[in-house]
TORRODO-696990 format. One record per residue (C-alpha): x, y, z; residue in one letter. Coordinates in steps of 0.25 Angstrom, whole numbers, padded with zeros to 4 digits, always signed. Each point is the difference from the previous one (the first is absolute). Layout:
% TORRODO-696990
XYZA...
***
This chain:
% TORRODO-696990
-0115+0014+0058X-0013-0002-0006X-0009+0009-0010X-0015-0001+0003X-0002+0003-0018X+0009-0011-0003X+0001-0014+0001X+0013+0000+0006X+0004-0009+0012X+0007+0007+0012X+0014+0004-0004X+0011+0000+0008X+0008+0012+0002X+0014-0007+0001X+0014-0003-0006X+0002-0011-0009X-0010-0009-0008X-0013+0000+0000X-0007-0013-0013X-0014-0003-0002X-0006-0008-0010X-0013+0002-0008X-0009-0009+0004X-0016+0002-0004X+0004+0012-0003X+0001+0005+0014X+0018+0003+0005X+0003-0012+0008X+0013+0001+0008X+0011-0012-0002X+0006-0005+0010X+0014+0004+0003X+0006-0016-0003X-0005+0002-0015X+0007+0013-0003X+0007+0000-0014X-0010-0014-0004X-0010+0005-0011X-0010-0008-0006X-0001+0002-0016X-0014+0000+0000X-0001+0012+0010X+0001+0015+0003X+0006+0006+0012X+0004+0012+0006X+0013+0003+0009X+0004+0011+0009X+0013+0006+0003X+0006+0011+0008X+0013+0002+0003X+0008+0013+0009X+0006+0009-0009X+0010+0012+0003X-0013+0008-0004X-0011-0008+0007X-0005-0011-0003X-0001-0007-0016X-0012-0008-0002X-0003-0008-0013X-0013-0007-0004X+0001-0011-0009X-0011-0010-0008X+0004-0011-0006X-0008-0008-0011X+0003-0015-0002X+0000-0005-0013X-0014-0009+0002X-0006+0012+0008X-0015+0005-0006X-0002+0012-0004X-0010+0004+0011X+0011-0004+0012X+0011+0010-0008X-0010+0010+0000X-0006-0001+0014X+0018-0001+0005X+0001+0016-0011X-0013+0005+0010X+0004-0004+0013X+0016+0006-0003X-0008+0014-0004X-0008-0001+0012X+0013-0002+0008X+0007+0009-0006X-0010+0011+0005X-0001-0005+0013X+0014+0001+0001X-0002+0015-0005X+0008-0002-0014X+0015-0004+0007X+0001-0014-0006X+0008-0002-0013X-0010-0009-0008X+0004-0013-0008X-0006-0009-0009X+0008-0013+0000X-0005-0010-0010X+0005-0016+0002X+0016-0001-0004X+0001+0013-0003X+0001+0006+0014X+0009+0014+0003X+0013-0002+0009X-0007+0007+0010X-0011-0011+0001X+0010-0010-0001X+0010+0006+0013X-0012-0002+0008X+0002-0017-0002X+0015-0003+0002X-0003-0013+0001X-0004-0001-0014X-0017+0000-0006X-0007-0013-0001X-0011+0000-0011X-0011-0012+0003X-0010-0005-0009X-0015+0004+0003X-0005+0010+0010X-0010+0001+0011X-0012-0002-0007X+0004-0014-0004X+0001-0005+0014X+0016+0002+0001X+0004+0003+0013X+0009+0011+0003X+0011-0007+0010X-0002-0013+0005X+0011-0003+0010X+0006-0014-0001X-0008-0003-0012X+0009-0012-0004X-0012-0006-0011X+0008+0010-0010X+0005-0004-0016X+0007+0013-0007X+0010+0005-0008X+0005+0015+0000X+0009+0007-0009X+0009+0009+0007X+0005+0011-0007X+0009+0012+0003X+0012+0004+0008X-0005+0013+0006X-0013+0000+0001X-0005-0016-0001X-0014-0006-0004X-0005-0013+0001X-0010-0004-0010X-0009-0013+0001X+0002-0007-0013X-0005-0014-0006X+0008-0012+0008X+0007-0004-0015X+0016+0000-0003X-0007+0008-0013X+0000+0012+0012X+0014-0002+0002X+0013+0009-0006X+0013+0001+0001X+0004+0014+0007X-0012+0000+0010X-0002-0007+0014X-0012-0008+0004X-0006-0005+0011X-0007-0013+0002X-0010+0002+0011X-0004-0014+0006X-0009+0004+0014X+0013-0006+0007X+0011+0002-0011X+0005+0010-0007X+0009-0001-0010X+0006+0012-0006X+0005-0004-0013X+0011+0010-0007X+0003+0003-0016X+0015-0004-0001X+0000+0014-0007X-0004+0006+0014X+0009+0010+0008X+0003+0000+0014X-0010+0010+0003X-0011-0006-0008X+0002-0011+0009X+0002+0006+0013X-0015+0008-0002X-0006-0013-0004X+0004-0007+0013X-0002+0013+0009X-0014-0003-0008X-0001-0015+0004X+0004+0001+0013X-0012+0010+0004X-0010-0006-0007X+0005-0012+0010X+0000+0009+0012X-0012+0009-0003X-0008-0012-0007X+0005-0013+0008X+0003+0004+0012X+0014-0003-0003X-0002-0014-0001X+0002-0002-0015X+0013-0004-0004X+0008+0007-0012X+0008-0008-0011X+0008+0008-0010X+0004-0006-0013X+0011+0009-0006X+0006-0011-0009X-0010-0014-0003X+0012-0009-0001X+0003+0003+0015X-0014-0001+0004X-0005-0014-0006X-0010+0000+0012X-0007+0013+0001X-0001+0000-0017X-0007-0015+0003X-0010+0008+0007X-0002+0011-0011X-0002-0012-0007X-0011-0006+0006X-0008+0013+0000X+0005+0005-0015X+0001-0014-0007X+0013-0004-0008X+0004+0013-0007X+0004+0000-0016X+0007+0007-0008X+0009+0014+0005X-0005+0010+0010X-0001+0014-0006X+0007+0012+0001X-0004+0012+0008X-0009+0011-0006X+0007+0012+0005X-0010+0010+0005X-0004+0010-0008X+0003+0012+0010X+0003+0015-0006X+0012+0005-0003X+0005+0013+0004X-0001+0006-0014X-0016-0001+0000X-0001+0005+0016X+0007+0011-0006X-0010+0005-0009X-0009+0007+0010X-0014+0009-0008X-0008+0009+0009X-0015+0002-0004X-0010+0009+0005X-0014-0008+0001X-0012+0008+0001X-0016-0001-0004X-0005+0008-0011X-0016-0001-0005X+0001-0012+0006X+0011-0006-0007X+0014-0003+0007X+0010+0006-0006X+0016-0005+0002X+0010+0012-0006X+0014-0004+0001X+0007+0014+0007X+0013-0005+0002X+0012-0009-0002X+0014-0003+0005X+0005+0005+0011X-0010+0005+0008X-0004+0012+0010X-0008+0001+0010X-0004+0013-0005X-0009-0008-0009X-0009-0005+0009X-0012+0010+0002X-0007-0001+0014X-0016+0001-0005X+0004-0013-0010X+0001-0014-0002X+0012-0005-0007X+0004-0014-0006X+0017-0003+0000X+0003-0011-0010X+0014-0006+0004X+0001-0009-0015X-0011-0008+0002X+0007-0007+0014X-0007+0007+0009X-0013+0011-0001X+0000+0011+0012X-0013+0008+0002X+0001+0014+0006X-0011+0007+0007X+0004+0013+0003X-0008+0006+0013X-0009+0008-0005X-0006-0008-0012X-0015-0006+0003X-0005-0012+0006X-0005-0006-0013X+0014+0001-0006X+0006-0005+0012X-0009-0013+0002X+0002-0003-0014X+0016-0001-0001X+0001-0016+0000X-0011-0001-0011X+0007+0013-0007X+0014-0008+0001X-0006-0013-0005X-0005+0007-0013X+0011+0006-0002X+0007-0013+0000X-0010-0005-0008X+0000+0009-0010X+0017+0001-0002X-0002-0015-0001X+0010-0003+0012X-0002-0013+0008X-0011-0002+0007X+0011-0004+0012X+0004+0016-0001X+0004+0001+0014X-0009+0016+0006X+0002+0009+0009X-0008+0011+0006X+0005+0012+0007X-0005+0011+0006X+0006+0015+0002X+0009+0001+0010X+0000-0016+0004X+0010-0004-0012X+0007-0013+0000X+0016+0001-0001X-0001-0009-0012X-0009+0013-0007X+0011+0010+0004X+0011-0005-0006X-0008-0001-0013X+0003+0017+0002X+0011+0007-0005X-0001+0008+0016X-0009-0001+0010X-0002+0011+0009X-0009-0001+0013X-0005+0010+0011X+0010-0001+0013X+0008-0012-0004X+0008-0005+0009X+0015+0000-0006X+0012-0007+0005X+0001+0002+0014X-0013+0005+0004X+0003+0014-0006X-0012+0004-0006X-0002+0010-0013X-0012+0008-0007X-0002+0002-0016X+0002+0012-0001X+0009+0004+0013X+0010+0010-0006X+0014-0006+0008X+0013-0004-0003X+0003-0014+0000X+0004-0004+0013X+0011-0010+0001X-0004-0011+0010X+0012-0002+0011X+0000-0012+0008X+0007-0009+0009X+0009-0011-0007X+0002-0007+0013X-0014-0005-0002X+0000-0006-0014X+0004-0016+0007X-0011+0002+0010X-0008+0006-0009X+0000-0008-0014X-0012+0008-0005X+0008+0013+0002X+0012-0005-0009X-0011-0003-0010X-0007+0013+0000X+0013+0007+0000X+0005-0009-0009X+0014-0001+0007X+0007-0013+0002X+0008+0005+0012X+0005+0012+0007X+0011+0001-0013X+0011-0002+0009X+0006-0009-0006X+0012-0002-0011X+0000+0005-0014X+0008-0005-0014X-0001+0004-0013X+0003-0003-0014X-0002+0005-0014X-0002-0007-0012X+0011+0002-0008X+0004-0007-0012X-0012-0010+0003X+0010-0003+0014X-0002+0004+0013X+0009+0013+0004X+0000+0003+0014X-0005+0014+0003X+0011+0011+0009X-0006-0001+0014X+0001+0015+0000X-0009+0002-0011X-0011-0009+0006X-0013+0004-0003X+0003+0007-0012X-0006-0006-0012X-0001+0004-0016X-0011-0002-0008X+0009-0006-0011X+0005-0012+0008X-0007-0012+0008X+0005-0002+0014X-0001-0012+0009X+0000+0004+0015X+0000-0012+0011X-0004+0003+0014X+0002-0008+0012X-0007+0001+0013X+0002-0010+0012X-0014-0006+0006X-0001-0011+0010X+0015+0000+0000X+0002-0003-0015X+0001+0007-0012X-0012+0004-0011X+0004+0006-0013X-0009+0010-0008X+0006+0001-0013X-0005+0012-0012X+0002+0001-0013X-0001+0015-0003X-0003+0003-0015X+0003+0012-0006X-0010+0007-0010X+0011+0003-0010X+0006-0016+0005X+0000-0008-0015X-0008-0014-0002X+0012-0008+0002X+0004+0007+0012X-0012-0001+0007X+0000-0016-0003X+0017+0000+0005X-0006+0005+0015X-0011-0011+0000X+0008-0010-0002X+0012+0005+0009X-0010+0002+0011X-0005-0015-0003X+0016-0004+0002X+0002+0009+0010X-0014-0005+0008X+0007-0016-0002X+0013+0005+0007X-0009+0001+0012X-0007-0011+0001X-0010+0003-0008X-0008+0009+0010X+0002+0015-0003X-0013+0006-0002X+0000+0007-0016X-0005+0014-0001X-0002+0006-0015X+0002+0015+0000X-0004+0008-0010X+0007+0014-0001X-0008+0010+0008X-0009-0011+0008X+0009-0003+0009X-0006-0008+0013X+0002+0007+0015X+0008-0010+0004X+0010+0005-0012X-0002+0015+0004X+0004-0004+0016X+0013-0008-0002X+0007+0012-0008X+0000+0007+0011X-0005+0012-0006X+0007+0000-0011X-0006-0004-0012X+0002+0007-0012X-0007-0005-0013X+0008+0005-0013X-0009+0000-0012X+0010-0003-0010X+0015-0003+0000X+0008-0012+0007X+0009+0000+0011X+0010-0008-0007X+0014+0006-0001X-0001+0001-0015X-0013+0009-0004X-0005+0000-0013X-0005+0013-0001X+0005+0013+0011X-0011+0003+0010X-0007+0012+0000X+0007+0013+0006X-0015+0005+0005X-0007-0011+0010X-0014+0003+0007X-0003-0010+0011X-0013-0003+0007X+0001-0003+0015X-0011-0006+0007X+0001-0007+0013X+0002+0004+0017X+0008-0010+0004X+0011-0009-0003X-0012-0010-0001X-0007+0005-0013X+0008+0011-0006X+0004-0002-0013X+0005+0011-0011X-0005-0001-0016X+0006+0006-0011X-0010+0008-0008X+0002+0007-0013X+0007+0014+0003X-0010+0010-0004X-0009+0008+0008X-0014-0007-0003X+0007-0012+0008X+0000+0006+0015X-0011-0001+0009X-0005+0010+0013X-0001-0014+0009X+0015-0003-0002X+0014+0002+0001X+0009+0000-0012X+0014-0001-0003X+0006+0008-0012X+0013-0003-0002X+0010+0009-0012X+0014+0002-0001X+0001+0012+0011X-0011-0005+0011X-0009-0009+0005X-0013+0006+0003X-0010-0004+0011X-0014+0006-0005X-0012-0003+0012X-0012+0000-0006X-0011+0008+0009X-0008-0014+0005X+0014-0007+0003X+0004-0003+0015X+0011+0001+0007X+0004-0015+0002X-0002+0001-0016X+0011+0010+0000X+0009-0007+0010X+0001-0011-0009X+0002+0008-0013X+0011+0006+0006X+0007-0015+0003X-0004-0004-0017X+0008+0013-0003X+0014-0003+0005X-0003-0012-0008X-0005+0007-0014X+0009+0009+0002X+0015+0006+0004X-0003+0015-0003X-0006+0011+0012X-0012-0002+0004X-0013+0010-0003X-0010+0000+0008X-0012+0006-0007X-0015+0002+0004X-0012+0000-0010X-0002+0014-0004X+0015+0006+0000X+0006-0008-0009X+0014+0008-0006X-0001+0002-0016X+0012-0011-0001X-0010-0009+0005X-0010+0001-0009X+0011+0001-0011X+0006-0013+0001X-0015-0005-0002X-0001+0005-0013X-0010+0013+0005X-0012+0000+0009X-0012-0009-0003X-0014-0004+0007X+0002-0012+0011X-0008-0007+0010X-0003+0011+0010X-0014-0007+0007X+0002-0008+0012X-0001-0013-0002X-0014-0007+0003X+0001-0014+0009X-0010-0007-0008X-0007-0011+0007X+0002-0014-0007X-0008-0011+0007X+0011-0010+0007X+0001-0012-0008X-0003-0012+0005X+0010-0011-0003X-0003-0010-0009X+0007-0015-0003X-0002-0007-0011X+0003-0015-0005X+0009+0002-0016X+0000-0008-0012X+0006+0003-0012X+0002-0016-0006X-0011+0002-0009X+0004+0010-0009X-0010+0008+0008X+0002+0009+0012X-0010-0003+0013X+0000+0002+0011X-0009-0006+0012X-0002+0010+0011X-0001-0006+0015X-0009+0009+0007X+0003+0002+0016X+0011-0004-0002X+0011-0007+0009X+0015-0007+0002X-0006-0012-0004X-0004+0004-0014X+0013+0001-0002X+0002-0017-0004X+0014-0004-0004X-0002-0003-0016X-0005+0014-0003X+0004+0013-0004X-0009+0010+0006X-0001+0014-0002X-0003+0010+0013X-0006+0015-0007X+0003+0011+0011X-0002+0011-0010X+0014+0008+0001X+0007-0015+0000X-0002-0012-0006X+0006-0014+0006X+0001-0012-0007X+0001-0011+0011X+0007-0013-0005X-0002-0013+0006X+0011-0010+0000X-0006-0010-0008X-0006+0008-0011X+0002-0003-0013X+0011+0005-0007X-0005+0006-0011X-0011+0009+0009X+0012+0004+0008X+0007+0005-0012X-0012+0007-0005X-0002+0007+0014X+0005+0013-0004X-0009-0002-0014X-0012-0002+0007X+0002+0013+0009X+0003+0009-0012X-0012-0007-0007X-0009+0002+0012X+0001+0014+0002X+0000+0003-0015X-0015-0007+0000X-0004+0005+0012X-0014+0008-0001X+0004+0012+0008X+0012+0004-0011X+0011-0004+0011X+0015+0008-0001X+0008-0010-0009X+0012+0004+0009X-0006-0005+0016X+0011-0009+0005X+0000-0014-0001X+0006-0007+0011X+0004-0015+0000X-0001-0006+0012X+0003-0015+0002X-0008-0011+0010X+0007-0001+0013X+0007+0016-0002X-0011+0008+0000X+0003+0015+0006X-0008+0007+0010X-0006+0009-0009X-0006-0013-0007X-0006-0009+0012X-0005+0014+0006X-0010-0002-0010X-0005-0011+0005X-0008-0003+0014X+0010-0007+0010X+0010-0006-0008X+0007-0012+0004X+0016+0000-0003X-0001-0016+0005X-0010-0003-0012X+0009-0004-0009X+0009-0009+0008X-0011-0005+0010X-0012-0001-0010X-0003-0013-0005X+0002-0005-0015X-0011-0006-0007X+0008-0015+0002X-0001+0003+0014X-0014+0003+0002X-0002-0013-0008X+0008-0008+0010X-0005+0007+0012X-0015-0005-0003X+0001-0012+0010X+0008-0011+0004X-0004-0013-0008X+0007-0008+0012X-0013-0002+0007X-0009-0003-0010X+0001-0016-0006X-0011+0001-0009X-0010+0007-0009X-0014-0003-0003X-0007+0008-0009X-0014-0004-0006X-0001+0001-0015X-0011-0007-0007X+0001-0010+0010X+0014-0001-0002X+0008-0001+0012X+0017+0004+0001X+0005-0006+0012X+0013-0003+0006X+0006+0008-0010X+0014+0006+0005X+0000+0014-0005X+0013+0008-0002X+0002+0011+0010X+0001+0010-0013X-0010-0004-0006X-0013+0000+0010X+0001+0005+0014X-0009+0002+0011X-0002+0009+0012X-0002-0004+0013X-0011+0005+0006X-0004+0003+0015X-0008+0013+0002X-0013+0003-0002X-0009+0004-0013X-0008+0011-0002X-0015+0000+0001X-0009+0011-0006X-0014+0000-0009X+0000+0005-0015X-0009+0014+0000X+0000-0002-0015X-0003-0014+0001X-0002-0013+0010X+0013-0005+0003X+0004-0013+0003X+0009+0001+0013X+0007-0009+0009X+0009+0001+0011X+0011-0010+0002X+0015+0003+0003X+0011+0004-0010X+0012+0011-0002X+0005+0006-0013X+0014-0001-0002X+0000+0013-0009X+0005+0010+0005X-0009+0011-0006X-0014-0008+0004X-0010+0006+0011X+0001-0008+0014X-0010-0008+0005X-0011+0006+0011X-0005-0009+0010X-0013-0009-0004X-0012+0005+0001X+0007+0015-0004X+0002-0001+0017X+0012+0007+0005X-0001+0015-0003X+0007+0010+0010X+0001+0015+0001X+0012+0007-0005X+0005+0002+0016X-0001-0015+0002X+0010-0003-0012X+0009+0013-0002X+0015+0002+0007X-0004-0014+0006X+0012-0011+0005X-0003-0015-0004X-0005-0001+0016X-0010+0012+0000X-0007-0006-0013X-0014-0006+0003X+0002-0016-0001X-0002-0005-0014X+0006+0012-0006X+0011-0003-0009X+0010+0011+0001X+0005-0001-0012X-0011+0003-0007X-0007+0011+0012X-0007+0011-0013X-0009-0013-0003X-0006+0000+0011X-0007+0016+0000X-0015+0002-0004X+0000+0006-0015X-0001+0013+0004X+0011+0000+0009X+0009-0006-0009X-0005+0011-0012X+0003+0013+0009X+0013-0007+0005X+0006-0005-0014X-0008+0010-0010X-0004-0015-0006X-0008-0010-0001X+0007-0015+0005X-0003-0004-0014X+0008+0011-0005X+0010-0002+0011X+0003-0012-0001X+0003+0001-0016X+0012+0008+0004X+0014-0007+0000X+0003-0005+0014X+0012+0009+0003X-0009+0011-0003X-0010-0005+0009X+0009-0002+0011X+0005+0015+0000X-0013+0004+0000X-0004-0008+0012X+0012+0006+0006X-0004+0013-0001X-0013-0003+0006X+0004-0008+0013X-0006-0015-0005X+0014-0004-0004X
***
């Protein structure tokens, strides 16, 4: 795709990532080797599209290095406008400015950014494979989204809680803060080990100092390079990332031109509708200064449309925010996810809901109740989530109330039956792979005091220790109850509002009761208690009005008759009087008696109301500070989810808190804290009673790893620990000695401890390609990347490339000679290998090993 007005290049129409730099001012493609290396002193433009349940998402970045002119960041703001109109208004626009990038930006790298010094009009070079003449130190920094910063070879650039990589041409050495955490360190060697694969060929060997005392001969190294160093290292600067308090603070502001003047009117604060947004306007959506969204509604003119970054960086200029300000530019009907849930609802035409049942606004309908097939929720682990079941509630059920600060177990024959005066812990065991799961809920009533609600945490934490530590925690607040809670009462769950079950009552309970019955099978049926008085029925529903004499069944005009059925189960529950049955409209005078007289009610039928389906989103906690962030991880999958951390997964009608086995203990404590804070700051005005689910690494239920795109149950007893990684970098067996070349300094016949530098063995061959965005200096010789994650070797020359039918559902024998079977996709042209995987090889092969491996499975090249 090219336009004939424009300067554009041609543009591929494809799935993945697409970067060019600015180069005499013209777009100039990278090659694929350089993607996430960024030269400070340049501007460049990147691509991406992704499949969607929608369509297809595309997103259109520029990013501005720190030392880039003027006239490049302008030339980078025209050519994503011309783009954008190419590609007929569909991409979400971002500006992305040095060290401030968005977490979408960032998921696009997961290898971590390198910053470089200079740019392109110096003469630097954009990839120079096996380039060993090199002299740098990076400062890594980040445990989700990691950066490599090129800063002044001096210990002065050291501190204490950062890692840092010494690159030497043939030696790295990744130096690491003795206040670093495990995953600090793992990214920086994830880091290390493909600039050795990626920049080296794989020839460069890796040393790791994680203590100096243990590594006198790598530090003699840093030495040599750094000179003696004097006096103490610093501590880390923490960075200076928003808390949630100021995301919270969301302004909406109409923009508009008048007698040539622009004028900003703020229309809107906290939470927002979507009502708001006018189709024939622009619009600026300022989320506290973190972030700065422009709207441009459809029907709003071409001038206003082309102006939104300049509009954006006035308004930034003018409230006096950072220069940094991280933009966004949207278009009607085009929004981002991330704009959505700044919106209290967001309703769009035909959305898909659930499973594939699709609604209108405006569509006059009862709420359908979705049946499906529980058999499926273990082959299916997406279904378990979007039905948020856990299993097919089959399993066994125990209950206590908290009584007297104790637990008190619960009559079996009162099950399900739950007062909103008391707290109940209920415990539910389900057998999967042949062993036992526990989901354990604390269920709080509304009428429940402080230190009753505080007793059924700290039960559940004893009860959750008793076994084994692996019981997934569920907070209930009375009257959210999850599905799952709804299905394993079997239809009878009754919510009191007031009252406890215990065998001395305070106070008599009432003589007159009026239940509200929704629910058409023993899955989802569940019966509320609602003040007795005529205002509280409802046409849609099924009540129960229970006095001294008789239990009524009143059947509102829009209820069914499964609605029925069931009410008719809740009321030999309610009640031991006859039962009445009752149709709207011919009601006896005792009926409305015992409500206190007739009153208006709910007569309309109730409108479905289209909500948009919310995408899932993962974030990164930390509360250590004093201050509540939270770091999202975009794109998110199973290996986000590191071992140190406390993560938080937003599913809109749940909340799970996922807890790694080596996090810290006072963010495991805090959890909870951090779930009520989250939802309390949340732009959209989130319910302060969604359920909070605590699941723990290692346990984590179905209608958690649903959520996530072919989860691995191995991980966590296959995956390797940092230490691992460190030791699997190469056997030191083989090598005797080690020359390095420093200021005509030579090391030789120095015996090297295995932990402390390693080596990998090479033997295949390195790739060879020619830099678009600059001349690249490229060499063949032979070489293999011991990490796992790194791109294969193609055959010199870039020889060796087959058609799909020569490689796929192929034995070992039927492969061409040369091929490597293990490594078969390497070996398709580019766009063979983008229509088969989606993705590009660069893109692929950043992916964790097992999930590449389940996707060549499913494509025959396994």
């Amino acid at each position: 795709m090219a336009d004939g007005d424009t300067n554009l290049p041609p543009i591929e129409r494809r799935l993945g990532l697409q970067i060019w730099g600015i180069e005499n001012m013209k777009m100039v493609p990278v090659p694929e080797k350089a993607y996430g290396t960024f030269f400070e002193g340049d501007c460049y433009i990147i691509l991406h599209s992704k499949r969607t349940s929608r369509g297809t998402a595309v997103d259109l970045h520029y990013w501005i290095g720190k030392d880039s002119s003027q006239d490049e960041q302008g030339a980078a703001a025209m050519y994503v406008t011309q783009l954008d109109t190419a590609l007929r208004g569909n991409p979400v626009q971002h500006r992305e400015v040095q060290g401030h990038e968005s977490e979408t930006f960032q998921s696009y790298f997961r290898n971590g950014i390198i910053y470089k010094k200079g740019g392109v009009a110096s003469g630097f070079k954009h990839v120079e494979t096996n380039m060993y003449n090199i002299k740098r130190l990076l400062h890594v920094k980040g445990k989700k989204h990691v950066t490599a910063t090129e800063v002044a070879l001096s210990w002065d650039s050291f501190n204490k809680g950062d890692v840092f990589l010494l690159d030497l041409g043939k030696v790295l050495i990744q130096w690491n803060g003795p206040n670093c955490n495990i995953a600090e360190k793992s990214r920086g060697l994830a880091l290390a080990r493909s600039i050795r694969d990626s920049e080296r060929g794989g020839r460069a060997q890796i040393g790791i100092i994680d203590n100096e005392k243990d590594s006198p001969d790598l530090l003699k190294i840093m030495k040599m390079v750094l000179g003696e160093r004097r006096g103490e290292l610093r501590d880390a600067i923490p960075d200076t990332k928003a808390d949630e308090l100021q995301k919270a603070n969301v302004r909406l502001y109409h923009v508009y031109e008048k007698d040539n003047d622009l004028v900003v009117q703020e229309i809107a604060t906290r939470p927002l509708t979507q009502d708001l947004l006018q189709h024939e306007d622009c619009y600026i959506l300022d989320q506290g200064g973190y972030k700065i969204y422009v709207w441009r509604g459809k029907a709003s003119n071409q001038e206003e449309k082309k102006a939104a970054f300049t509009r954006a960086v006035g308004f930034i200029q003018a409230k006096g925010y950072s220069p940094s300000t991280n933009i966004e530019v949207i278009n009607d009907g085009a929004e981002s996810a991330m704009f959505k849930q700044l919106f209290q609802k967001w309703t769009e035409k035909d959305e898909t809901l659930g499973l594939g049942k699709i609604y209108t606004v405006g569509k006059t309908a009862k709420v359908e109740q979705v049946k499906f097939d529980t058999t499926q929720l273990h082959a299916r682990p997406e279904l378990a989530a979007e039905q948020r079941m856990v299993d097919d509630a089959s399993g066994d059920i125990e209950v206590w109330r908290i009584e007297d600060l104790q637990m008190q177990p619960v009559n079996p024959k009162t099950y399900g039956q739950f007062y909103g005066g008391d707290c109940y812990l209920v415990l539910y065991t389900y057998l999967r792979s042949g062993r036992p799961h526990y989901v354990l809920y604390m269920w709080q009533g509304r009428h429940a005091s402080v230190d009753e609600i505080t007793a059924c945490a700290l039960n559940a934490i004893e009860l959750d220790k008793k076994h084994g530590d692996e019981a997934v925690q569920v907070r209930v607040t009375m009257g959210k109850e999850p599905a799952h809670f709804l299905a394993i009462f079997k239809g009878k769950l009754i919510i009191y509002e007031g009252g406890t079950s215990r065998a001395q009552k305070s106070t008599p309970e009432p003589v007159i009761r009026l239940f509200q019955v929704r629910g058409t099978s023993e899955m989802n049926t569940k019966a509320t208690e609602v003040p007795a008085r005529a205002s509280s029925l409802n046409s849609n529903d099924v009540f129960l009005l229970a006095t001294n004499q008789v239990c009524y069944l009143w059947c509102g005009k829009g209820c069914s008759g499964d609605e029925r059925e069931m009410a008719k189960m809740v009321a030999d529950i309610v009640s031991r009087r006859d039962k009445h049955t009752i149709l709207e409209g011919q009601e006896p005078a005792e009926f409305w008696e015992a409500l206190g007289g007739k009153a208006p009610y709910a007569s309309e039928k109730r409108f479905q109301e289209q909500i948009t389906h919310y995408q899932p989103r993962l974030f990164e906690c930390s509360n250590q500070t004093g201050r509540f962030i939270m770091t999202e991880v975009v794109g998110f999958c199973q290996e986000d989810l590191d071992e140190d951390d406390v993560m938080l997964l937003d599913t809109w009608e749940e909340i799970f808190l996922w807890v790694g086995k080596a996090s810290n203990t006072y963010e495991r404590n805090e959890a909870i804290a951090s779930a009520k804070e989250y939802l309390k700051t949340h732009p959209a005005g989130r319910d302060l009673a969604t359920p909070i689910i605590l699941v723990k690494q290692g346990c984590e239920p179905l209608n958690f790893t649903g959520w996530f795109n072919a989860w691995d149950p191995y991980k966590w007893s296959d995956g390797k620990s940092y230490e691992e990684m460190k030791n699997s970098l190469g056997d030191m067996s083989a090598i005797s000695e080690i020359t390095v070349d420093l200021n005509n300094i030579s090391l030789s016949k120095k015996t090297l401890s295995m932990t402390n530098l390693a080596v990998s063995s090479t033997a295949s061959a390195s790739p060879e390609y020619k830099s678009h965005f600059n001349h690249a200096d490229s060499s063949s010789y032979t070489n293999s990347s011991s990490y796992s994650n790194s791109s294969p070797s193609p055959m010199p020359n870039g020889e060796g490339i087959y058609s799909r039918e020569v490689l796929m559902n192929k034995t070992v024998d039927e492969l061409p000679e040369g091929v490597d079977p293990t490594k078969k996709e390497y070996y398709l042209s580019d766009a063979d290998f983008h229509d088969i995987f989606g993705k590009s090889k660069h893109e692929f092969y950043q992916m964790p090993k097992w999930k590449q491996q389940n996707e060549k499975k499913q494509c025959g090249l396994f």
